[in-house]
Backbone bond lengths (Angstrom), bond angles and torsions (degrees), N, CA, C in turn:
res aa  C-N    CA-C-N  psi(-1)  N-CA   C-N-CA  omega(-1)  CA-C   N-CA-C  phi
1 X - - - 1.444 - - 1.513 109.06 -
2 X 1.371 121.85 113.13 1.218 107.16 142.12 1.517 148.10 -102.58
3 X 1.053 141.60 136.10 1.081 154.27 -122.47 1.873 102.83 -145.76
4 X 1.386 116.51 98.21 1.319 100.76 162.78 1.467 115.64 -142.30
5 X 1.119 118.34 170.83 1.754 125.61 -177.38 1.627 100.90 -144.80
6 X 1.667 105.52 125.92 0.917 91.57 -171.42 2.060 86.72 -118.27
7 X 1.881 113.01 155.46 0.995 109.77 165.58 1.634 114.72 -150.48
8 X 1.151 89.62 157.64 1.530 107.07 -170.99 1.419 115.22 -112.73
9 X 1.320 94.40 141.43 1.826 97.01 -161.67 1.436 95.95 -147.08
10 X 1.567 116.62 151.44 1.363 109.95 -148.20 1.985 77.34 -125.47
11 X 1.548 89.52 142.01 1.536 97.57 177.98 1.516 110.51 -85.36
12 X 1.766 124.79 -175.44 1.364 116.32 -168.52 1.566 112.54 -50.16
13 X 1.167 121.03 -116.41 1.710 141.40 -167.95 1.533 107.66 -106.19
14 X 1.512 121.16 14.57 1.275 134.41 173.46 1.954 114.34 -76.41
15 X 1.399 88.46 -5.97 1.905 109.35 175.18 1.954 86.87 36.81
16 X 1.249 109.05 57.67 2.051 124.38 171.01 1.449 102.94 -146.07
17 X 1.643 82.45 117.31 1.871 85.81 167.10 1.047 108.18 -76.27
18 X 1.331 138.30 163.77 1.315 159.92 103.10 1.594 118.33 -49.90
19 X 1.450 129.86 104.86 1.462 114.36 168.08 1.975 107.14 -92.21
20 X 1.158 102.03 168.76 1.796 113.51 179.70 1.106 103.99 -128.19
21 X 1.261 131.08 170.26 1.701 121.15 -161.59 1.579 81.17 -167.48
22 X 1.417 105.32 97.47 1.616 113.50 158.82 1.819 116.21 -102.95
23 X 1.308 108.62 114.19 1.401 120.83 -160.57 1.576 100.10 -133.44
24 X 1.435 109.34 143.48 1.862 132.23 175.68 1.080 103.78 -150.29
25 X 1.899 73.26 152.02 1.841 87.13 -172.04 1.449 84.16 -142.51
26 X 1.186 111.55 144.19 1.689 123.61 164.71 1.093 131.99 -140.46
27 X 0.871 125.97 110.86 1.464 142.25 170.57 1.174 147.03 -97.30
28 X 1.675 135.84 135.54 1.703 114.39 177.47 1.210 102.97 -125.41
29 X 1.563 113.63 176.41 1.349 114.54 -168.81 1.834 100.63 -154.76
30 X 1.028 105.13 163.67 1.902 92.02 177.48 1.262 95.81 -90.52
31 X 1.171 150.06 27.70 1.469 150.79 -171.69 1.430 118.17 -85.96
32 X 1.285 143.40 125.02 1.420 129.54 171.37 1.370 108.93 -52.48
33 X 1.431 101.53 147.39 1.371 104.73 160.60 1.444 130.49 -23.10
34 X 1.650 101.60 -58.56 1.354 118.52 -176.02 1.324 120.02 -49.83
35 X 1.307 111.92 -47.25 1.263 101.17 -174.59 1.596 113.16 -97.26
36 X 0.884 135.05 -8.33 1.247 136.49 140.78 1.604 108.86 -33.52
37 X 1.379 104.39 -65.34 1.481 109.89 -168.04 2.094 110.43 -61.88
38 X 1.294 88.20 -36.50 1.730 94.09 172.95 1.564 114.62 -30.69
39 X 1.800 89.14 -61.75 1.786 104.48 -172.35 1.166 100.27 -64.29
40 X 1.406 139.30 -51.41 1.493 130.14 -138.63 1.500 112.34 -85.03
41 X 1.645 104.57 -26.46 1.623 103.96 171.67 1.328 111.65 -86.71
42 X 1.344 130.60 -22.66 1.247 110.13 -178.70 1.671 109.16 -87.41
43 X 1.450 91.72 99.15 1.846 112.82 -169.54 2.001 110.98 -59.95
44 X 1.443 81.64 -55.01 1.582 95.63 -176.18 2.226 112.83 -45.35
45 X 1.388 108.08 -16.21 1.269 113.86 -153.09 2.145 86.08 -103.20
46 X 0.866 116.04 -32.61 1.665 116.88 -175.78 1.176 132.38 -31.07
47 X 1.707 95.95 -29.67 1.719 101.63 -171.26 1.870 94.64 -87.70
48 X 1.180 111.02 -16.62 1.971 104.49 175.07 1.745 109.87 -69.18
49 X 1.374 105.69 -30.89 1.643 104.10 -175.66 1.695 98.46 -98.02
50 X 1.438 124.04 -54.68 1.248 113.25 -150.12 1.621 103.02 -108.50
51 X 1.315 87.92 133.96 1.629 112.28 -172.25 1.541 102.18 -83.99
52 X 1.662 100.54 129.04 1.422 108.11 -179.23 1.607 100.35 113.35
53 X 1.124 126.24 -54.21 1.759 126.70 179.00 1.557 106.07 -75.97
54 X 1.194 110.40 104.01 1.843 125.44 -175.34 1.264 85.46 -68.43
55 X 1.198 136.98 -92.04 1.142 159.79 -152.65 1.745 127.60 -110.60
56 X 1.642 117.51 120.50 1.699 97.26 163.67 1.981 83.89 -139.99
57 X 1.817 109.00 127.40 0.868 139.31 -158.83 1.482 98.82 -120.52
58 X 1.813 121.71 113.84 1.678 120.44 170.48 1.401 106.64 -73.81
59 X 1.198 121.16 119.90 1.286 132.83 165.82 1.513 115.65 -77.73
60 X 0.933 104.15 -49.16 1.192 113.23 -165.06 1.889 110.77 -146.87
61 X 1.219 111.61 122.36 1.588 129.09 -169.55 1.316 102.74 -79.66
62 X 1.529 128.90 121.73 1.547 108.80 171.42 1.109 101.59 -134.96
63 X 1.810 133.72 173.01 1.510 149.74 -113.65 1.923 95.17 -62.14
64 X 1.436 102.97 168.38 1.691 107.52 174.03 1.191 112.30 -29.79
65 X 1.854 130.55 -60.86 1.327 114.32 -179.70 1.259 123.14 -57.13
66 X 1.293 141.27 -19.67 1.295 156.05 162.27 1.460 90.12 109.40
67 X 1.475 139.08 44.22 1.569 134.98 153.23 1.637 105.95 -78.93
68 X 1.236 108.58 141.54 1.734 110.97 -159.44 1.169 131.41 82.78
69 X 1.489 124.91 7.84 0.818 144.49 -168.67 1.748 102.65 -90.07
70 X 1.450 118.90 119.84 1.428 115.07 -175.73 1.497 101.53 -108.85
71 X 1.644 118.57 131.36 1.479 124.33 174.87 1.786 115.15 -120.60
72 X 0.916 95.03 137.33 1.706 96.10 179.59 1.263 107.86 -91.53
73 X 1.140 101.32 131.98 1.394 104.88 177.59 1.412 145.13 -116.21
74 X 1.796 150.15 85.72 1.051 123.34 -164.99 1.469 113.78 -106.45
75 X 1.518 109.75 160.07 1.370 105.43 -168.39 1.569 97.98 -140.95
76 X 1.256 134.51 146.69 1.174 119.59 -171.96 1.809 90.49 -151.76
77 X 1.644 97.16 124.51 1.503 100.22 -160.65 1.375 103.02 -102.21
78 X 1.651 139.21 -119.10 1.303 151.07 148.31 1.713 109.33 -72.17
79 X 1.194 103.42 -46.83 1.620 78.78 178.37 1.068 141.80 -70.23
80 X 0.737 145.40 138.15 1.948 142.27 -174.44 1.963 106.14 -39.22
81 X 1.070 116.92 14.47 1.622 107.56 -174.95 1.754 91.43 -118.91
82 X 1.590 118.43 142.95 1.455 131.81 164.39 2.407 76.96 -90.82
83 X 1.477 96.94 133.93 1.061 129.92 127.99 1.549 133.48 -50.79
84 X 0.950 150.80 91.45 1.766 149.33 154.76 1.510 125.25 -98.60
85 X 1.305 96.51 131.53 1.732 96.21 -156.27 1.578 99.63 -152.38
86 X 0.816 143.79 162.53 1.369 171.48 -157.74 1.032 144.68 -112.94
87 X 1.497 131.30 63.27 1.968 106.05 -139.40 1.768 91.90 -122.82
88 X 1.247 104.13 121.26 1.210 125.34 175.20 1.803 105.11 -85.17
89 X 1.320 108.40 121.61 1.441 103.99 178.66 1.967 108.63 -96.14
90 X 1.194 84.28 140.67 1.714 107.23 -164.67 1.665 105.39 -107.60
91 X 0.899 100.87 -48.29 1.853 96.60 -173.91 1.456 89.81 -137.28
92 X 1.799 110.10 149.02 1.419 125.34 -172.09 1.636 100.51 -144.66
93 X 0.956 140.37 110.54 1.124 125.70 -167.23 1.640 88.04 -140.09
94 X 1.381 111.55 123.88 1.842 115.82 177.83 1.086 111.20 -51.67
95 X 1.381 117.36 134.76 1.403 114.90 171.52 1.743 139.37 70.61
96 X 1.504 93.97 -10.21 1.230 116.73 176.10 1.352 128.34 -122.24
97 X 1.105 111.28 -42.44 1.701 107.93 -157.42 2.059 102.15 -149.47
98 X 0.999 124.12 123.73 1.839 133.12 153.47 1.070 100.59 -114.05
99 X 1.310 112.02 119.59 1.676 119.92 162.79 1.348 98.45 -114.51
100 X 1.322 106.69 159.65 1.814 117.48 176.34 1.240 113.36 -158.01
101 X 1.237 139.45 147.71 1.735 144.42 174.15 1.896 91.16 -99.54
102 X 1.276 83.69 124.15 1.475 97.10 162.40 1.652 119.59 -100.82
103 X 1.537 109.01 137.84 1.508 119.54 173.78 1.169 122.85 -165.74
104 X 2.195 92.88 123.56 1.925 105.94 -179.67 1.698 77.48 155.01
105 X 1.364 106.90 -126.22 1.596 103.04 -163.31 1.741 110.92 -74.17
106 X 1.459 106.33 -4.12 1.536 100.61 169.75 1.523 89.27 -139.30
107 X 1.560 110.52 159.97 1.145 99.28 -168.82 2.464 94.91 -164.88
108 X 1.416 84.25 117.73 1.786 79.20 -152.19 1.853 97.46 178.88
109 X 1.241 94.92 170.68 2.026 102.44 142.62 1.354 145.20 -93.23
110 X 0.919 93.18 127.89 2.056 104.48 -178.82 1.392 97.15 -115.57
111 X 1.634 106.21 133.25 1.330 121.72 -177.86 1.666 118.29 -137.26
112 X 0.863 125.55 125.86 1.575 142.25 166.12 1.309 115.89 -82.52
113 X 1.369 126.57 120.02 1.249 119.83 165.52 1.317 119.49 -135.10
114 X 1.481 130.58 155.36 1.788 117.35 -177.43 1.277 89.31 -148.82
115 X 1.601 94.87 156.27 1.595 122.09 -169.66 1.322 99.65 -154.01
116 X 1.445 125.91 130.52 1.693 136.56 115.68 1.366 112.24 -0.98
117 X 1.057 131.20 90.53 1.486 137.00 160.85 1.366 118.74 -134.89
118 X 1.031 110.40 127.12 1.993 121.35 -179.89 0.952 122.94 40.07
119 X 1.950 118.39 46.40 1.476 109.27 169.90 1.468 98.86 107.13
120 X 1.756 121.65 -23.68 1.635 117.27 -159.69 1.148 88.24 -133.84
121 X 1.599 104.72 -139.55 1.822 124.10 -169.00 2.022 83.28 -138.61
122 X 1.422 91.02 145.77 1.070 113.83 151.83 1.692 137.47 -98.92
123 X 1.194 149.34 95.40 1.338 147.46 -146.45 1.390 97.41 -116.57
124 X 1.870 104.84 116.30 1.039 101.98 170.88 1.569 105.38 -138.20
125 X 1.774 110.36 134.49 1.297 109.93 179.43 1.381 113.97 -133.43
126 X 1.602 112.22 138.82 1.028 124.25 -139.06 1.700 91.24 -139.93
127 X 1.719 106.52 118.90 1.241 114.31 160.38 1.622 134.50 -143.35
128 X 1.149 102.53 124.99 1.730 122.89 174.25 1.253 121.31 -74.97
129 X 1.293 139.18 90.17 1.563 134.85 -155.32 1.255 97.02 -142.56
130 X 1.750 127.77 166.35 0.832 147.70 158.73 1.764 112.21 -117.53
131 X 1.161 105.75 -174.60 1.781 111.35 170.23 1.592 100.57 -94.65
132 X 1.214 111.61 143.09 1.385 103.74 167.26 1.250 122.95 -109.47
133 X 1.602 110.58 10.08 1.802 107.94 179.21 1.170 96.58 -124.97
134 X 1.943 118.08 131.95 1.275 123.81 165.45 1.529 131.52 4.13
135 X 1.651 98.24 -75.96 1.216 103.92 158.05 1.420 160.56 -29.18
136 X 0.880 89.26 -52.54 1.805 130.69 158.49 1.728 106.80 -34.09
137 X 1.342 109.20 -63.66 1.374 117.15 -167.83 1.683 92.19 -98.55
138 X 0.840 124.39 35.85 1.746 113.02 148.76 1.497 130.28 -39.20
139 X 1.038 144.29 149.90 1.431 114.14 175.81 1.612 105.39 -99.57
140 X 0.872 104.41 82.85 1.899 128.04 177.24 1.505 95.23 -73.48
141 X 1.582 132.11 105.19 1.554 123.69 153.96 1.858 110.07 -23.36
142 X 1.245 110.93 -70.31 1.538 126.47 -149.59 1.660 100.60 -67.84
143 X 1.619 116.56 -20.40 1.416 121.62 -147.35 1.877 109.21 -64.76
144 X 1.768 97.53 -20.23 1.483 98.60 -173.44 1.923 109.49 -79.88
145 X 1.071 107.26 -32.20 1.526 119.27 176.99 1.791 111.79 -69.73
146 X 1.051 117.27 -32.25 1.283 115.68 168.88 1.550 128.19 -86.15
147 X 1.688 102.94 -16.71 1.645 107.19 151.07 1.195 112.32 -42.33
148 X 1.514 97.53 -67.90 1.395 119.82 -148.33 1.521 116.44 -56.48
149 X 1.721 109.95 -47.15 1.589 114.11 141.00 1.216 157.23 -39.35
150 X 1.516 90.60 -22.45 1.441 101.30 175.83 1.690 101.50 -101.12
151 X 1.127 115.49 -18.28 1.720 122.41 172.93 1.235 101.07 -58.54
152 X 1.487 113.52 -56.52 1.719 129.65 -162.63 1.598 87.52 -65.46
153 X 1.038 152.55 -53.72 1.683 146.85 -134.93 1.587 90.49 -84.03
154 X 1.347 112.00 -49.74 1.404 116.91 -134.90 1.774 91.98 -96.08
155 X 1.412 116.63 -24.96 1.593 121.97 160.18 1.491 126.59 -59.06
156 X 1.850 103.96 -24.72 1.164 116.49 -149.13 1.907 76.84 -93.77
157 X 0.706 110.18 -44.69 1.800 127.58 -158.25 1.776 102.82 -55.35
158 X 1.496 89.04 -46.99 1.818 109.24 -177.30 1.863 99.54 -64.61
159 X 1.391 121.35 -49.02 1.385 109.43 -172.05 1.551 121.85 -76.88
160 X 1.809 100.91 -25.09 1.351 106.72 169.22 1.697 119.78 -61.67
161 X 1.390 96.31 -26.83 2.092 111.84 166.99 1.188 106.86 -77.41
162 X 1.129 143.97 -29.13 0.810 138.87 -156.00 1.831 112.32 -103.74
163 X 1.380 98.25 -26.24 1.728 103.06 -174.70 1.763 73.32 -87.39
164 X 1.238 149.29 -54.43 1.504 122.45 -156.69 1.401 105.90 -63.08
165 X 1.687 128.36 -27.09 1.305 126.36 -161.32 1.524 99.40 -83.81
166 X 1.346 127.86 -7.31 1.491 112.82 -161.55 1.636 80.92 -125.19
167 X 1.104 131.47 5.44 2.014 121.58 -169.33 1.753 104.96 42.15
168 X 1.066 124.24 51.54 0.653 125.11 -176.54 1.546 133.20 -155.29
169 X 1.700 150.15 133.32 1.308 119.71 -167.42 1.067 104.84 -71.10
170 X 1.766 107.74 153.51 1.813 129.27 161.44 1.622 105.37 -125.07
171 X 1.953 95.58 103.20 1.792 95.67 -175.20 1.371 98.28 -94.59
172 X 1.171 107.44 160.57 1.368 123.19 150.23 1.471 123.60 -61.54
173 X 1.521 115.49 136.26 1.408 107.70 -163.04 1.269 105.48 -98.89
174 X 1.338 132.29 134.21 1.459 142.09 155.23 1.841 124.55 -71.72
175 X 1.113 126.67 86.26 1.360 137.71 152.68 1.479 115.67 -37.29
């Protein structure tokens, strides 16, 4: 399922929008947690399974759970632009939960979460972002629909890696 809302919010007397881009994706799989969770933390390994992420680079190592942990990130969707972004991980919780603040061309929270549901895992990821370059937030009519496409491609890309990495199906979840 994807699921997004997009909104626009106008900054002080700078007469410049700012847009925000709140987007979900959910998914289940008959997969244990565990191994779900195997693939999904080991960040550095993503760009071998999932098509579209060139690159995710540890910058910076943070405490045993790996919270503080800074990853670089590039992502390069349908449009002619690689994405690079920054995602500092904030909460790590086994088996359950990666949260991270993103900052550079997206700049926000991205969240991972998994659950026990019907026999499988439920995977749901959830992100609140903005653009982080001038540009970016132009007020382009079309600019929110081509997020949203390029969200959908690049989600779609991760589960298609992801059902080959586990031999196993990864559906899209219906709400």
């Amino acid at each position: 399922m994807y699921q997004s809302i997009v909104e626009t919010t106008s900054t002080s007397n700078a007469e410049r929008s700012i847009t925000n881009y709140r987007l979900q994706t959910v998914w289940w799989t008959p997969a244990a947690v565990d191994q779900i969770w195997g693939i999904l933390a080991d960040y550095a390994a993503w760009p071998t399974w999932w098509r579209g992420i060139q690159n995710v680079e540890v910058m910076f190592d943070g405490d045993e759970s790996g919270a503080g942990t800074i990853l670089r990130q590039q992502w390069r969707r349908m449009v002619p632009f690689t994405l690079v972004f920054d995602l500092e991980m904030l909460r790590i919780e086994s088996g359950k939960l990666l949260e991270g603040r993103a900052s550079g061309d997206l700049e926000g929270i991205c969240k991972w979460t998994f659950a026990p549901a019907n026999g499988g895992t439920e995977i749901r990821f959830d992100v609140n972002v903005r653009p982080g370059r001038w540009w970016m937030n132009l007020p382009i009519p079309f600019a929110p629909r081509v997020v949203r496409a390029n969200f959908e491609t690049i989600m779609r890309w991760g589960r298609e890696g992801l059902q080959r990495k586990l031999g196993m199906p990864v559906d899209v979840r219906r709400q």
